[in-house]
C-alpha positions as CSV (number, residue, x, y, z in Angstrom):
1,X,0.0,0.0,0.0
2,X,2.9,2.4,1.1
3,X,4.5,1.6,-2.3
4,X,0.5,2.4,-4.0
5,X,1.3,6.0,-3.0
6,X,5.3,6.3,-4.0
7,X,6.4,6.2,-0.7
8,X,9.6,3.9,0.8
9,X,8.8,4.1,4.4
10,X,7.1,5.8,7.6
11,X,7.5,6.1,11.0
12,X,6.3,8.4,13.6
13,X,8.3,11.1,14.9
14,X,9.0,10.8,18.8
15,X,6.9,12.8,21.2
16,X,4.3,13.1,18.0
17,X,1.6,10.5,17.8
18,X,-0.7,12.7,14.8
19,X,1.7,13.2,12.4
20,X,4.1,10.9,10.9
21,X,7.2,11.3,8.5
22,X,7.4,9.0,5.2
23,X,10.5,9.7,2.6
24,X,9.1,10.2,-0.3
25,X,9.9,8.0,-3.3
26,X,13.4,8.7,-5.2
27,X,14.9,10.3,-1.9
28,X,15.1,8.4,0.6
29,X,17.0,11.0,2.7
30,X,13.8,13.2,2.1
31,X,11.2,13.7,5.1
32,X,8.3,15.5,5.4
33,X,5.5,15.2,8.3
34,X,2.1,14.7,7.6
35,X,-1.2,14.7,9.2
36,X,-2.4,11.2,10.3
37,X,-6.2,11.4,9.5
38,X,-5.4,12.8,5.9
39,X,-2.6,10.2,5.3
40,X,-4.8,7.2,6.1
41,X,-7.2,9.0,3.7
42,X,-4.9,9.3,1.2
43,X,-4.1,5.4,1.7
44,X,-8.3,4.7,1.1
45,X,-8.8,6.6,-1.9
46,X,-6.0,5.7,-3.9
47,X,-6.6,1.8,-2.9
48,X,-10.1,2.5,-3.9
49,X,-8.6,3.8,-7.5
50,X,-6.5,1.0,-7.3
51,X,-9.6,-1.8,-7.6
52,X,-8.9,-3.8,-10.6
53,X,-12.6,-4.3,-11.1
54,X,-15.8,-4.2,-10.0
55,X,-18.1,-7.4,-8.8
56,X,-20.3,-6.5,-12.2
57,X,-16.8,-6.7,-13.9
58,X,-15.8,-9.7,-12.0
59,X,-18.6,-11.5,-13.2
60,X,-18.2,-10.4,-16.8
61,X,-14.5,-11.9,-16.7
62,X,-16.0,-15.1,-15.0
63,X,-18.1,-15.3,-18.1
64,X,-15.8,-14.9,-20.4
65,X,-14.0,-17.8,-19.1
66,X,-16.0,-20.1,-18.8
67,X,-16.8,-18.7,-23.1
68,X,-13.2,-19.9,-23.3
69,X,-13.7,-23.2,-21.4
70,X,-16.5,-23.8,-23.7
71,X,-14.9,-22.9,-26.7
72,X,-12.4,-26.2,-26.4
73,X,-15.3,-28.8,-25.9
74,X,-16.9,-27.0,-28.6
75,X,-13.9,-27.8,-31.0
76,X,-14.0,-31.4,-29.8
77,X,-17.9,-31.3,-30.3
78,X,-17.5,-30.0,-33.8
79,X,-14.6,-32.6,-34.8
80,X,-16.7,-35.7,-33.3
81,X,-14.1,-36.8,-30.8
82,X,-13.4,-36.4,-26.8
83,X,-10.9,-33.8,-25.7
84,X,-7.2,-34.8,-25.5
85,X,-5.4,-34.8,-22.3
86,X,-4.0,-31.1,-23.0
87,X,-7.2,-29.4,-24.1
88,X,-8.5,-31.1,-20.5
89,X,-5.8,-29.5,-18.5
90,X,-6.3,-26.0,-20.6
91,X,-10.2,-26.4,-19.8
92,X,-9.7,-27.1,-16.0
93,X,-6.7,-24.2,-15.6
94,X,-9.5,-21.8,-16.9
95,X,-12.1,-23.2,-14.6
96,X,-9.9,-23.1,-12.0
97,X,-9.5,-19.1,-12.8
98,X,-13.5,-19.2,-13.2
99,X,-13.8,-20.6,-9.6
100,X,-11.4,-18.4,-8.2
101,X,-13.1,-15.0,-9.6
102,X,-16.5,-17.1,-8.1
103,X,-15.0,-17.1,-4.4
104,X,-13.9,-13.5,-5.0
105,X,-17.4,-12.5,-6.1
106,X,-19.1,-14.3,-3.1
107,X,-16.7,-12.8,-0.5
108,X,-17.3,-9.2,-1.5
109,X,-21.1,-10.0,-1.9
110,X,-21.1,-11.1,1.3
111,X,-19.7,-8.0,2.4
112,X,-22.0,-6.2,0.5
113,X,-25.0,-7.6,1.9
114,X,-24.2,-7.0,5.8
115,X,-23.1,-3.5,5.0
116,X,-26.7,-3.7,3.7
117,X,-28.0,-4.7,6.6
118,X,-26.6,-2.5,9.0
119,X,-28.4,0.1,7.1
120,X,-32.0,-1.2,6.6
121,X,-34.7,-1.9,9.2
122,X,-36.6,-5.0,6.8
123,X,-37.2,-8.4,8.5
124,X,-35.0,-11.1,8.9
125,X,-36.3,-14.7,7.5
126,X,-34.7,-16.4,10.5
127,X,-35.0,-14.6,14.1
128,X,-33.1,-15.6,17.2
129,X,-36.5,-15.8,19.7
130,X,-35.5,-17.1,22.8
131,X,-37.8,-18.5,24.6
132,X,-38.5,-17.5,28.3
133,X,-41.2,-17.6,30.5
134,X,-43.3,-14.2,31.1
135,X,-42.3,-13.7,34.6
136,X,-38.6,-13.5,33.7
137,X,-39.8,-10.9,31.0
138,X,-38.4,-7.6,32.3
139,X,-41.0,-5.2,30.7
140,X,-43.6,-5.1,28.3
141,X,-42.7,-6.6,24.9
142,X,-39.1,-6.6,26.2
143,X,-36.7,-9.7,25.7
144,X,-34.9,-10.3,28.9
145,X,-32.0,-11.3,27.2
146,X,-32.1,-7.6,25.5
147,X,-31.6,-5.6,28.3
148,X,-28.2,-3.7,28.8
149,X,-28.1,-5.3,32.4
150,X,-28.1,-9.0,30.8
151,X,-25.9,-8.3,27.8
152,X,-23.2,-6.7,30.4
153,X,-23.7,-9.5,32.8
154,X,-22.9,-11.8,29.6
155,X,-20.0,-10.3,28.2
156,X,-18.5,-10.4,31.5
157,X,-19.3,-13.9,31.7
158,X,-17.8,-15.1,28.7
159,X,-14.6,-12.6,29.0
160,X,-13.9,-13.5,33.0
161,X,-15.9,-16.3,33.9
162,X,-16.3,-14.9,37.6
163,X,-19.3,-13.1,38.3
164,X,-20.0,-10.4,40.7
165,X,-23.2,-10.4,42.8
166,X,-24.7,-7.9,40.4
167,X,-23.9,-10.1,37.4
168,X,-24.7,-13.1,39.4
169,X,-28.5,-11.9,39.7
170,X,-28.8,-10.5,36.3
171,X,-27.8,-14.1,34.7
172,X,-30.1,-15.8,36.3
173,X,-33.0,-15.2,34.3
174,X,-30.9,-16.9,31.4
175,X,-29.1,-19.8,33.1
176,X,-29.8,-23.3,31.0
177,X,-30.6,-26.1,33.0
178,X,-28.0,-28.2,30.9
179,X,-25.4,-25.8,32.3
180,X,-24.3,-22.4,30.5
181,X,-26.3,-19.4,29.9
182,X,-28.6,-18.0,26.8
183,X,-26.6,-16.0,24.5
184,X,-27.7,-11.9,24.8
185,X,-29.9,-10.8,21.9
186,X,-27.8,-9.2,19.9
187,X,-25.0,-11.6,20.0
188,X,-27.9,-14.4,19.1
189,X,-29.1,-11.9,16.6
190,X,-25.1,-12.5,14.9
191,X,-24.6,-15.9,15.0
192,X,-28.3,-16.6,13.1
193,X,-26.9,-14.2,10.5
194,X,-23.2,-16.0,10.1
195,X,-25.8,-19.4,10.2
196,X,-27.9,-17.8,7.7
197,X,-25.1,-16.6,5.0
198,X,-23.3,-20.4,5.5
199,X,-26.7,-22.2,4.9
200,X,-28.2,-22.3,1.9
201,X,-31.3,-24.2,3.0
202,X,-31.8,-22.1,5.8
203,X,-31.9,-19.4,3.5
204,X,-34.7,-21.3,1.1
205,X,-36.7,-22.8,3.8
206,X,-39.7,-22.3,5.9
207,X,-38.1,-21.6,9.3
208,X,-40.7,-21.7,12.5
209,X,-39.7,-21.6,16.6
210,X,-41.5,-23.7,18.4
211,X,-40.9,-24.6,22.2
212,X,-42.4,-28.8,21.6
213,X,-42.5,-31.4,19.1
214,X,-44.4,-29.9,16.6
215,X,-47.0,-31.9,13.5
216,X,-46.5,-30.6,10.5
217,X,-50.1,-31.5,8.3
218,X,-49.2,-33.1,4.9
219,X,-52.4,-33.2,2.4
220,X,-52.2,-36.7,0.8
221,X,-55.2,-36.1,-1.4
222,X,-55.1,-32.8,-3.0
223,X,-58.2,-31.2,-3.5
224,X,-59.2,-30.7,-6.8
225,X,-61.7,-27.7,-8.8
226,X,-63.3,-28.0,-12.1
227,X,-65.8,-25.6,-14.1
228,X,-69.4,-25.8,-13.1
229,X,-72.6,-24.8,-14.9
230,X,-75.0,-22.1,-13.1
231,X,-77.0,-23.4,-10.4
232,X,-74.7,-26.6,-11.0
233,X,-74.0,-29.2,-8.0
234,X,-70.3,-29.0,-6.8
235,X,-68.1,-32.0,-6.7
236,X,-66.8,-33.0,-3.5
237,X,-63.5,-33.1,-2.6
238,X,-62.1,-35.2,0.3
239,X,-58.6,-34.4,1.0
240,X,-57.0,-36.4,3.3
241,X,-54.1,-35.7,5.5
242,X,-51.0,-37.2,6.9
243,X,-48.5,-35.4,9.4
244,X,-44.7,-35.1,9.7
245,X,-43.1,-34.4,13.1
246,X,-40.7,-32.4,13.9
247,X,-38.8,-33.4,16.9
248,X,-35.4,-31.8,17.9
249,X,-31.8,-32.9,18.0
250,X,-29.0,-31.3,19.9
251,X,-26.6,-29.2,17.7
252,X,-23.1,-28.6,19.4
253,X,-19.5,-27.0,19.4
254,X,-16.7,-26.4,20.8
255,X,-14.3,-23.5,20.7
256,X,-10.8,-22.8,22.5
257,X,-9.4,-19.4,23.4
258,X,-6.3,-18.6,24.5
259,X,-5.6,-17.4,27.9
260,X,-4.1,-14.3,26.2
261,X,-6.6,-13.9,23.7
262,X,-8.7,-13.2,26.4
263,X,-7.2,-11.1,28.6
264,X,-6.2,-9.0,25.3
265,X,-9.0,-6.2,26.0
266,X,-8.7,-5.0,22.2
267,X,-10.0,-8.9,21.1
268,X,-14.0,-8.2,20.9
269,X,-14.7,-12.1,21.8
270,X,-18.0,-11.7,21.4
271,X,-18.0,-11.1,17.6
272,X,-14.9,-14.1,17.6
273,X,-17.5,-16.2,19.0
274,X,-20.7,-15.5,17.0
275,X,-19.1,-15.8,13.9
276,X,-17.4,-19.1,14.9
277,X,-20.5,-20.7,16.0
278,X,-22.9,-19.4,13.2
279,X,-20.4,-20.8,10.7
280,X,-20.6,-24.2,12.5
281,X,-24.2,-24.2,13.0
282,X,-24.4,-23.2,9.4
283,X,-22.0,-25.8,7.9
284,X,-24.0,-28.7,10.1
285,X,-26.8,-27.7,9.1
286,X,-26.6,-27.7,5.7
287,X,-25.3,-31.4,6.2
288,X,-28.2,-33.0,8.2
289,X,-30.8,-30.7,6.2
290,X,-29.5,-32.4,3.0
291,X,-27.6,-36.0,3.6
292,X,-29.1,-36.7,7.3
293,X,-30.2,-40.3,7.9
294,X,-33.0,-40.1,10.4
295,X,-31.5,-41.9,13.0
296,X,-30.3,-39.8,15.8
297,X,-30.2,-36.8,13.1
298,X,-33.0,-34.9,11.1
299,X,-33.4,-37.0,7.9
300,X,-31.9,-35.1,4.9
301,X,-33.7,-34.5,2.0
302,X,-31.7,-37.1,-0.2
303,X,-33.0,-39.7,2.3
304,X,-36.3,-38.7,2.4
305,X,-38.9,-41.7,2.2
306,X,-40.5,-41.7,-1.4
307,X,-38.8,-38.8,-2.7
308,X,-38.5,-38.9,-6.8
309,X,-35.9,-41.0,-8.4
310,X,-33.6,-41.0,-11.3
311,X,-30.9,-43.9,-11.7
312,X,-27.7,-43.1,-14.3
313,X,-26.5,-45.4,-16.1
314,X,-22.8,-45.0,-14.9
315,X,-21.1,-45.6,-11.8
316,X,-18.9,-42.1,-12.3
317,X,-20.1,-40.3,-15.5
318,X,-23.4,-38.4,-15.7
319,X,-25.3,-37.3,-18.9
320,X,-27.5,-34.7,-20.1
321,X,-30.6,-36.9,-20.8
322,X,-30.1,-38.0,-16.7
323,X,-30.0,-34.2,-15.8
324,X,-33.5,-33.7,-17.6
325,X,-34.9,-36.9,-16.2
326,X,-34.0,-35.7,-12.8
327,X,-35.8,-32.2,-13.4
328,X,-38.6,-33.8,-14.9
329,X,-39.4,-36.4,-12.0
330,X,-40.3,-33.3,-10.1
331,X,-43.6,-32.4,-10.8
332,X,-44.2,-29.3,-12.7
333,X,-46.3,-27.5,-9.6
334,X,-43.3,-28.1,-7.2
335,X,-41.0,-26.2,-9.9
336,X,-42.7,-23.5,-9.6
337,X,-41.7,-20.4,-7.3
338,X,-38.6,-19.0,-6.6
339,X,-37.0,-21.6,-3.5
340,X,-36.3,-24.4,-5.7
341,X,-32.6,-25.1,-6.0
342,X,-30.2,-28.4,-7.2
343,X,-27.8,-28.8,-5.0
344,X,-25.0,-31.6,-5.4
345,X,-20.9,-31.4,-4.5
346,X,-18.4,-29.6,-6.5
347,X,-17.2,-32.4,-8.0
348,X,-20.4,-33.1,-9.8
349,X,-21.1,-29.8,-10.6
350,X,-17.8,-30.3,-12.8
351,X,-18.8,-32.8,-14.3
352,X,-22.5,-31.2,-15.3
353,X,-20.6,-27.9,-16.4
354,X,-19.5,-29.6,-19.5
355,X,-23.2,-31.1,-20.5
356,X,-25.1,-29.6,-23.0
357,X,-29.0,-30.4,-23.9
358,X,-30.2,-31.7,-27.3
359,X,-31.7,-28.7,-29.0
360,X,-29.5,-29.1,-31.7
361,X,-28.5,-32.8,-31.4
362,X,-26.8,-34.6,-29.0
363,X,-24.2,-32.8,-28.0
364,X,-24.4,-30.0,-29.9
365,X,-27.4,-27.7,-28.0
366,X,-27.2,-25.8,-25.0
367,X,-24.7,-25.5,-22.3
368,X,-27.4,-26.7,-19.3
369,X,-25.3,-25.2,-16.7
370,X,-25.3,-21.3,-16.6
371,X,-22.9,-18.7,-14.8
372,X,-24.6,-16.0,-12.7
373,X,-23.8,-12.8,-14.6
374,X,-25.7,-10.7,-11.7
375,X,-25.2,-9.2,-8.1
376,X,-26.4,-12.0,-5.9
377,X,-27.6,-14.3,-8.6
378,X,-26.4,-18.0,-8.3
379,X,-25.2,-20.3,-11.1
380,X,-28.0,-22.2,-12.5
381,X,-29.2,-25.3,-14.2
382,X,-31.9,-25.3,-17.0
383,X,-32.9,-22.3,-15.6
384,X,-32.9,-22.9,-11.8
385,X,-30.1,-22.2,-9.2
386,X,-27.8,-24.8,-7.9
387,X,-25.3,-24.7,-4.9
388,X,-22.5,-26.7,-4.0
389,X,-22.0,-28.6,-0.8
390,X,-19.3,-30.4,0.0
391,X,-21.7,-32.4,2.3
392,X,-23.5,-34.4,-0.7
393,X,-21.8,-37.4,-2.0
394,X,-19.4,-37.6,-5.2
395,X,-20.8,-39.5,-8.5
396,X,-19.6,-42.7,-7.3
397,X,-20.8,-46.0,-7.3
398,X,-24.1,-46.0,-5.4
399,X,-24.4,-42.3,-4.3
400,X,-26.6,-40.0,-4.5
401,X,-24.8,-37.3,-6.4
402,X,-27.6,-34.7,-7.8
403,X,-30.8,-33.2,-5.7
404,X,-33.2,-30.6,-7.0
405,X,-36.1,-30.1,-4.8
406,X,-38.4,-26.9,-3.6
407,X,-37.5,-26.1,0.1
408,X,-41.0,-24.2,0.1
409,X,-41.8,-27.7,1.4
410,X,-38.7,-28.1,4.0
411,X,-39.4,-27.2,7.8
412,X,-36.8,-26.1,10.2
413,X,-37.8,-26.2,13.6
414,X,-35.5,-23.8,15.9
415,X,-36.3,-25.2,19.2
416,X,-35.6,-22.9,22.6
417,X,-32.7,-20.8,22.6
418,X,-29.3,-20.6,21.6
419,X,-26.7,-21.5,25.1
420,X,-22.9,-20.8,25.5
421,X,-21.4,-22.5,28.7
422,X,-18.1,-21.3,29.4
423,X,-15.5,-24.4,30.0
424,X,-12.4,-22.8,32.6
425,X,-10.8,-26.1,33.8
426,X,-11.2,-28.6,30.7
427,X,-8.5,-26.9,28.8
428,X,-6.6,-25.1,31.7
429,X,-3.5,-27.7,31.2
430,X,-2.6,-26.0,28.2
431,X,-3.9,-22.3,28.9
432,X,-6.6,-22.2,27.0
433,X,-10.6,-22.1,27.6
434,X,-13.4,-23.5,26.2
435,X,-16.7,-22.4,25.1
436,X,-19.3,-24.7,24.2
437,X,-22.3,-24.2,22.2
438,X,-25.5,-25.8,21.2
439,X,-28.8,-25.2,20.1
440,X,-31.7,-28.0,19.5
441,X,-33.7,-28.1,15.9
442,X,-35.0,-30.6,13.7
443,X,-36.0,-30.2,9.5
444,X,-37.3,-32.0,7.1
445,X,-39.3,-32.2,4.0
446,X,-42.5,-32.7,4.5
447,X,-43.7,-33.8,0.6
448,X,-41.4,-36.3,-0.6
449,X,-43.1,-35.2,-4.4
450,X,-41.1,-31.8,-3.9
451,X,-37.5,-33.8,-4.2
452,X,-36.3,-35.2,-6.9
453,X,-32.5,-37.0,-7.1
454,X,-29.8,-39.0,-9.1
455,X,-28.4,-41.5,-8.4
456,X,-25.4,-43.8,-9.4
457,X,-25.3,-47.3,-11.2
């Protein structure tokens, strides 16, 4: 940065802490003092003029890219033959660039969106709503974990560990009986939000918070209208109804501070913390939510009972014709809306990146998969996003490898409150302490017609 502005060093003069001295570029034995404030301005704005591009850019290079990428399998296409080994290295070294500008994109995006949200007062999709009885409710339509008291009383807690009689009082009304104590609002407010941005499901689903097992009613027999004449008898309908319950399973993890850390006044643990256990959550989430087995664990949506099935004929290979059978096997009313997503490993997703559909022949259409040229827009797949999760299995033998479904129809059930217990002897050996969190919750899809899924010979 100093080297940005033509400058070969700085340090600040003694008995000065505003001003510093920098030799300017070309004579080194040259000094001059400057004002602080107006340096480290100087040091934004021409970093700002030194952006190579914007995100709208980046995407535009990601684009052309993959153009280039395509361009080799199109040769290949056009000759009749499979790419040789060298036009596969050339295609994955571009890819490879494509990915990178894609991580890029999604980083600053991410940025983009909480700078965002710091500025607008719209609803969240997910709330942190602890639950609490009224008589612990400090005032009217007031959280008691929202209260300056409590949040002090919290932060102390997690930074010290010893509480005063003042602190001791003011906890209470949050202590867990499993040991630990309910996070403060706004600290529960910032791990949902780290969840949130990790978790793609959480971010398609519908998410309720509910203090009990809780039936979800699933209409087995849709009911069903047709035109009648004037003064015409009605058909009857009788739509019948099954239920899917959501229980709750306990979500945990465990982080270690240092001693140091800790005592280190300028480390806000706090924000440490949130963002550690929202990425966990988030990451766990996204793995029960999608690959869980139902025993001891929510049951994903792969392993859904009944859902819509597509085998390919390969053990490791997956073709276009599979891709459309897998889209078509969900039915057309539960591809409609705007929450239905594919969702498969990034693996996979290399291998569907090169498959084109059969509007000109086979082989020579449309590429299927699609880069997202827009601010916030995901790749997509015959029209429809798709994510990658490293929690879903490669195309290997057996696996399921591909999932498309509409999380319109996939419940998660935030039970009770997020807890933090604060760990001072486990770790004390090595001079560190621990801080364990966990949260219960349960998901699952509740119409096994709104999933549809690939898998392996």
């Amino acid at each position: 940065m100093i080297d940005h502005l033509g400058l070969d060093a700085f340090a600040y003069p003694p008995g000065n802490h505003r001003h510093v001295k920098h030799a300017i570029a070309g004579t080194p034995s040259t000094f001059q003092f400057v004002d602080v404030p107006a340096f480290c301005a100087a040091i934004i704005e021409n970093t700002n003029k030194g952006d190579a591009m914007s995100i709208q850019e980046k995407r535009e290079e990601r684009a052309k890219l993959v153009k280039q990428a395509r361009a080799i399998l199109d040769v290949a296409d056009a000759d009749n033959r499979n790419i040789t080994a060298e036009e596969e290295a050339q295609f994955d070294a571009i890819m490879q660039d494509a990915d990178a500008l894609s991580s890029t994109i999604e980083r600053e995006e991410r940025l983009g969106g909480f700078d965002s949200k710091l500025s607008e007062t719209s609803t969240r999709v997910t709330r942190f709503e602890p639950t609490t009885n009224m008589e612990a409710v400090v005032a009217e339509n007031v959280s008691p974990y929202g209260t300056d008291e409590y949040r002090n009383a919290f932060q102390g807690y997690l930074r010290g560990g010893r509480r005063a009689a003042g602190e001791l009082r003011a906890l209470e009304v949050g202590t867990a009986s499993e040991g630990g104590n309910i996070v403060d609002d706004a600290m529960g407010d910032a791990i949902v939000q780290k969840a949130d941005e990790v978790s793609f499901v959480r971010g398609l689903s519908r998410v309720i918070t509910t203090n009990s097992d809780m039936k979800i009613p699933v209409e087995s027999t849709k009911v069903a209208a047709s035109i009648v004449a004037e003064e015409g008898a009605y058909s009857e309908t009788d739509p019948a109804f099954g239920s899917t319950t959501l229980s709750s399973y306990k979500l945990a993890t465990l982080v270690k501070v240092s001693e140091e850390l800790l005592w280190d006044s300028e480390f806000d643990l706090s924000a440490y913390l949130s963002q550690a256990f929202g990425r966990a959550f988030g990451l766990a989430e996204d793995q029960y939510f999608l690959t869980g087995s139902g025993s001891g664990q929510p049951t994903g949506v792969i392993n859904t009972s009944n859902v819509n099935n597509t085998d390919a004929a390969a053990a490791a290979a997956i073709t276009s014709d599979e891709v459309i059978d897998v889209y078509h096997e969900l039915p057309n009313e539960y591809r409609m809306g705007n929450r239905c997503a594919w969702f498969a490993a990034d693996g996979t997703i290399k291998l569907i990146r090169q498959l084109k559909d059969t509007s000109g022949g086979a082989g020579t259409g449309n590429y299927m998969w699609q880069p997202g040229l827009q601010a916030g827009q995901p790749d997509t797949l015959l029209g429809m996003p798709i994510y990658a999760n490293s929690n879903m299995p490669a195309a290997t033998t057996g696996n399921i490898s591909l999932g498309l479904a509409n999380f319109d129809y996939f419940y998660i059930a935030d039970r009770g409150s997020i807890q933090v217990q604060r760990l001072d002897e486990l770790y004390a050996g090595n001079g560190y302490v621990g801080f364990r969190a966990y949260r219960r919750l349960d998901g699952a899809l509740v119409q096994a017609d709104a999933g549809s899924i690939l898998t392996m010979a």
